[in-house]
ROZATOR-6287 format. One record per residue (C-alpha): residue number from 1; x, y, z; residue in three letters. Coordinates in nm, 4 decimals. Example, Ala and Ser with C-alpha at 12.3 -4.5 7.8 and 13.67 -1.06 7.14 Angstrom:
// ROZATOR-6287
- 1, 1.2300, -0.4500, 0.7800, ala
- 2, 1.3670, -0.1060, 0.7140, ser
// end
This chain:
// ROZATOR-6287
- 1, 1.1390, 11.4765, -1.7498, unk
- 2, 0.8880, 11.5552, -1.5220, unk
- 3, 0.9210, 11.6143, -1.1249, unk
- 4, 0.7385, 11.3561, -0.9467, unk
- 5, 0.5294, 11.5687, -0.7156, unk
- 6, 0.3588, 11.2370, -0.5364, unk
- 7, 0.3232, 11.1644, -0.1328, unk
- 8, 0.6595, 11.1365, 0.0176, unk
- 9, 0.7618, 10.6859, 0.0020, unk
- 10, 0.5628, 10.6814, -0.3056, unk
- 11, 0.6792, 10.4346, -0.6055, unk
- 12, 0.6525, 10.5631, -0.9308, unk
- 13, 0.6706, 10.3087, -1.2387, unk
- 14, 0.9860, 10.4198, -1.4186, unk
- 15, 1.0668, 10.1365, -1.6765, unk
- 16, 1.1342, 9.7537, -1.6294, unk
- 17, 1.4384, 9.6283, -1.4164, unk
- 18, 1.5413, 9.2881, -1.4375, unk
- 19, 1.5922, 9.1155, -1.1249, unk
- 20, 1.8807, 9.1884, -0.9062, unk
- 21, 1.8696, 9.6012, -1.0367, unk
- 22, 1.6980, 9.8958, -1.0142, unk
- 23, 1.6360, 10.2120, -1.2293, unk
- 24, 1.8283, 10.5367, -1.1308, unk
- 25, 1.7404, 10.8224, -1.3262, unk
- 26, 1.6092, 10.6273, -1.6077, unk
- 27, 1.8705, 10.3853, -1.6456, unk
- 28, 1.8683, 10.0529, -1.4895, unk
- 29, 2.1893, 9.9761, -1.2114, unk
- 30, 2.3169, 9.6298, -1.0878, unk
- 31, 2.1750, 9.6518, -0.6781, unk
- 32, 2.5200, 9.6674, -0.4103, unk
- 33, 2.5949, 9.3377, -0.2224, unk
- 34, 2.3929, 9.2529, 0.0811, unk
- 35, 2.5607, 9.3815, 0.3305, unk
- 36, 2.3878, 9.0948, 0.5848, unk
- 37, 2.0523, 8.8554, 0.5323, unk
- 38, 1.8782, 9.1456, 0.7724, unk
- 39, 1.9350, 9.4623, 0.5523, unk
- 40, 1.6745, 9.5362, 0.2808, unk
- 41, 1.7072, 9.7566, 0.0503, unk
- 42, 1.5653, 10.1206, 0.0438, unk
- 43, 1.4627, 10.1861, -0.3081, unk
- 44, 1.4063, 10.5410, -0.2819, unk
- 45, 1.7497, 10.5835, -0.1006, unk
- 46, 1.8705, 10.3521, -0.3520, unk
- 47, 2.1187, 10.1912, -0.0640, unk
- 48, 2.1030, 9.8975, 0.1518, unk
- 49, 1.9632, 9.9641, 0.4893, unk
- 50, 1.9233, 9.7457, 0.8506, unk
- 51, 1.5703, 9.7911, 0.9869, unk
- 52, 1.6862, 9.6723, 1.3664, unk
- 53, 1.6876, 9.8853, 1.6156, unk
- 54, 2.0263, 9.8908, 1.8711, unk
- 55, 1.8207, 9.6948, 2.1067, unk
- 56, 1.7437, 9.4247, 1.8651, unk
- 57, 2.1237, 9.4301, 1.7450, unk
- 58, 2.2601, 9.3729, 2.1275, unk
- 59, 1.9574, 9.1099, 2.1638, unk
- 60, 2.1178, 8.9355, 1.8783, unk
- 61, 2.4638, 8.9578, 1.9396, unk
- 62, 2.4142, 8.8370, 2.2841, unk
- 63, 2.1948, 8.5279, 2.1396, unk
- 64, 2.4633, 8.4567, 1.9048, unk
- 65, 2.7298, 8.4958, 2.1921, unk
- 66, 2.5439, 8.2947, 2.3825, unk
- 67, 2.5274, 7.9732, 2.1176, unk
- 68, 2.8993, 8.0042, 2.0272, unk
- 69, 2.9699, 7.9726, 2.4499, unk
- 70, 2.7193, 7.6471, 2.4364, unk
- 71, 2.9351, 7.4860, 2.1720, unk
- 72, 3.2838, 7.5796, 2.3230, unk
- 73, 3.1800, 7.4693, 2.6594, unk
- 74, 3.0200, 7.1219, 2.5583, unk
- 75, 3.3020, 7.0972, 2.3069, unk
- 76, 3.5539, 6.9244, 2.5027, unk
- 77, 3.8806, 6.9787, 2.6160, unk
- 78, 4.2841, 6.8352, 2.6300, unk
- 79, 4.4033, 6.8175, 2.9967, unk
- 80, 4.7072, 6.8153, 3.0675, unk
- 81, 4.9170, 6.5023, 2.9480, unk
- 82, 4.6990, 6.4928, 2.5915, unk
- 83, 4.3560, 6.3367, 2.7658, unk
- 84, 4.0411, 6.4766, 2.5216, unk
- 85, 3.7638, 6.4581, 2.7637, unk
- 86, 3.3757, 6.5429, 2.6728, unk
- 87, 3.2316, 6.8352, 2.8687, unk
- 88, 2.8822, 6.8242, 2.7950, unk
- 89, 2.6545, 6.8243, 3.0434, unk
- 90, 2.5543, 6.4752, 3.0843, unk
- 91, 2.9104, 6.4139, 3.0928, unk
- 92, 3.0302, 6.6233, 3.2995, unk
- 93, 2.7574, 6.4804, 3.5748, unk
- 94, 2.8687, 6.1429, 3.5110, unk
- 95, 3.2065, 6.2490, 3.6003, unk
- 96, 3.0785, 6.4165, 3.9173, unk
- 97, 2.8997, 6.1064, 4.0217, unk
- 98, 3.2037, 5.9055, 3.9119, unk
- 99, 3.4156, 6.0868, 4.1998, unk
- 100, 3.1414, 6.0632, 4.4052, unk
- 101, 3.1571, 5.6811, 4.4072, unk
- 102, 3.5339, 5.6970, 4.4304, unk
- 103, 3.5206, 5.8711, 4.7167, unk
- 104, 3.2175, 5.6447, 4.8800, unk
- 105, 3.3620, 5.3273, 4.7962, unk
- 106, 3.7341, 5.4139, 4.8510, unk
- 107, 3.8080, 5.3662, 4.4625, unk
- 108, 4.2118, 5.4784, 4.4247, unk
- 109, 4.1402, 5.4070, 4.0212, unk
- 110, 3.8230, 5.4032, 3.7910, unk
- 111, 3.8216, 5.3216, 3.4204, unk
- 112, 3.6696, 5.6455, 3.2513, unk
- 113, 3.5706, 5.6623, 2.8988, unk
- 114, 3.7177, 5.9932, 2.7289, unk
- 115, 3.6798, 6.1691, 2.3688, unk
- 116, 3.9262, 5.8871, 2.1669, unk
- 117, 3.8056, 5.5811, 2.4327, unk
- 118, 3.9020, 5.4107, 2.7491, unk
- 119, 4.1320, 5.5061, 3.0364, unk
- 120, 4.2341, 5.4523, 3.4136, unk
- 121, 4.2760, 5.7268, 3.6352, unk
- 122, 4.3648, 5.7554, 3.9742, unk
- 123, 4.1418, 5.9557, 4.2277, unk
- 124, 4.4023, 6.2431, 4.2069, unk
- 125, 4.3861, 6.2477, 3.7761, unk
- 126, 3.9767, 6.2017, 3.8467, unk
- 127, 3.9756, 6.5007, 3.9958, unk
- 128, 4.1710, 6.6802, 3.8153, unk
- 129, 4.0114, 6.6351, 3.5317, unk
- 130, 3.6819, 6.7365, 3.7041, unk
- 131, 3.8974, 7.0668, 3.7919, unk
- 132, 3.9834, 7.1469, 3.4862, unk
- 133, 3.6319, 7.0809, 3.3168, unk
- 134, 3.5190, 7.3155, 3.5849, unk
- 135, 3.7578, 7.5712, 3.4984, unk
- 136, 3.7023, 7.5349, 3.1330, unk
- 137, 3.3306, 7.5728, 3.1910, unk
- 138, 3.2953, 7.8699, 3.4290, unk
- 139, 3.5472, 8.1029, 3.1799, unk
- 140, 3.3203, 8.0139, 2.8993, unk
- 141, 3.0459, 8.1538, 3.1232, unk
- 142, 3.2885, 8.4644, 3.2694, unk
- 143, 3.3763, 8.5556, 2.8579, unk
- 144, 3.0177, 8.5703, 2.7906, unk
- 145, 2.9866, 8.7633, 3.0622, unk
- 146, 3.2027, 9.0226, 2.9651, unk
- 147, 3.0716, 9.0166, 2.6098, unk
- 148, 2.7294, 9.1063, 2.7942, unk
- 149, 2.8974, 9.4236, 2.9881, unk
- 150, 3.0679, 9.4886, 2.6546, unk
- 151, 2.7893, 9.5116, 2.4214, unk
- 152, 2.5766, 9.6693, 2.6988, unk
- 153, 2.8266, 9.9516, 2.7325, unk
- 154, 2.8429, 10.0074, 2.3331, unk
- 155, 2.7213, 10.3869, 2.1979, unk
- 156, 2.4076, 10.2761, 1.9977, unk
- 157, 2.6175, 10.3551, 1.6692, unk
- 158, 2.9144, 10.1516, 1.7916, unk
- 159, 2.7472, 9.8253, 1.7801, unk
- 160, 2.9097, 9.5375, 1.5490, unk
- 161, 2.7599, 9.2994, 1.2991, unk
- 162, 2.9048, 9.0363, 1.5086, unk
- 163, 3.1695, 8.9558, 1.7914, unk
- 164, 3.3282, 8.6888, 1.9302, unk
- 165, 3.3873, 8.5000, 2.2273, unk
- 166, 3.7496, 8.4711, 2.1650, unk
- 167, 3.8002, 8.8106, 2.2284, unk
- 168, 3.6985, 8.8511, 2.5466, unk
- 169, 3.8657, 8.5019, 2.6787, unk
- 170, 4.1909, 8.5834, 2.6905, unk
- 171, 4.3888, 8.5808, 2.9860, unk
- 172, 4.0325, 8.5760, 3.1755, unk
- 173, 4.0348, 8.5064, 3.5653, unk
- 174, 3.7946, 8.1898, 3.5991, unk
- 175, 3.6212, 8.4265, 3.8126, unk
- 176, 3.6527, 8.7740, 3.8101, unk
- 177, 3.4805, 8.8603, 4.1089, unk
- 178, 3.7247, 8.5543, 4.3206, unk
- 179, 4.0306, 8.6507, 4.1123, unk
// end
């Protein structure tokens, strides 16, 4: 065998691999898993590598974070007594203007569509409902939060592929700063 004595990252043509391996001292290997759709592999290191930098791995953690909070806080909810309300946006304004109008008009019971269809509800249950929604909301907002101060206070080799919201909602204050 002869040493390759080429520039350092240079590819020398050692023999035909099929797809999915590579040739290690003359014999052809199966390539390791994928560890993630970002690695790519380093043939001369013959491993899997990620070519992200930290800041580009907290960038996308917190734009992942930040998806996963928009879907659990338009999700919906159950309020107390079973009632599955929507709490997207739009909804959640409708309900605003809803007790707006109760409270203009003197309303003591509207007829509010929810998740499964049609119910009455007294002012009181109105707002409640608008309470809870609120609540719901703003510790969606308070776990990303703490995600954020999370990730931000990570060593650069302590960041994670991934994380979740539900583990920083816990028993979370609405907010922590009121709490």
């Amino acid at each position: 065998m002869v040493p390759c004595t080429g520039a350092p990252r240079e590819s020398v043509y050692l023999g035909h691999a099929a797809p999915g391996t590579f040739i290690r001292n003359g014999v052809p290997e199966p390539l390791p898993a994928r560890p993630s759709a970002h690695h790519v592999f380093d043939w001369a290191a013959h491993a899997w590598r990620d070519p992200r930098t930290p800041d580009d791995l907290r960038r996308q953690l917190k734009t992942e974070l930040a998806e996963e909070r928009w879907q659990l806080e338009t999700g919906g909810l159950t309020v107390a007594g079973g009632l599955r309300v929507k709490t997207g946006r739009e909804d959640r304004a409708a309900l605003s203007e809803m007790l707006a109008d109760m409270e203009a008009r003197g309303l003591e019971r509207i007829d509010f569509k929810a998740a499964e269809g049609f119910v009455t509800l007294t002012r009181e249950e109105a707002q409640a409902v608008a309470r809870a929604i609120a609540e719901h909301v703003q510790r969606c907002f308070s776990a990303e939060r703490a995600a954020h101060v999370f990730i931000d206070g990570l060593r650069d080799t302590d960041i994670p592929a991934s994380c979740s919201l539900a583990d920083f909602m816990g028993d979370l204050p609405v907010n922590p700063s009121l709490a």
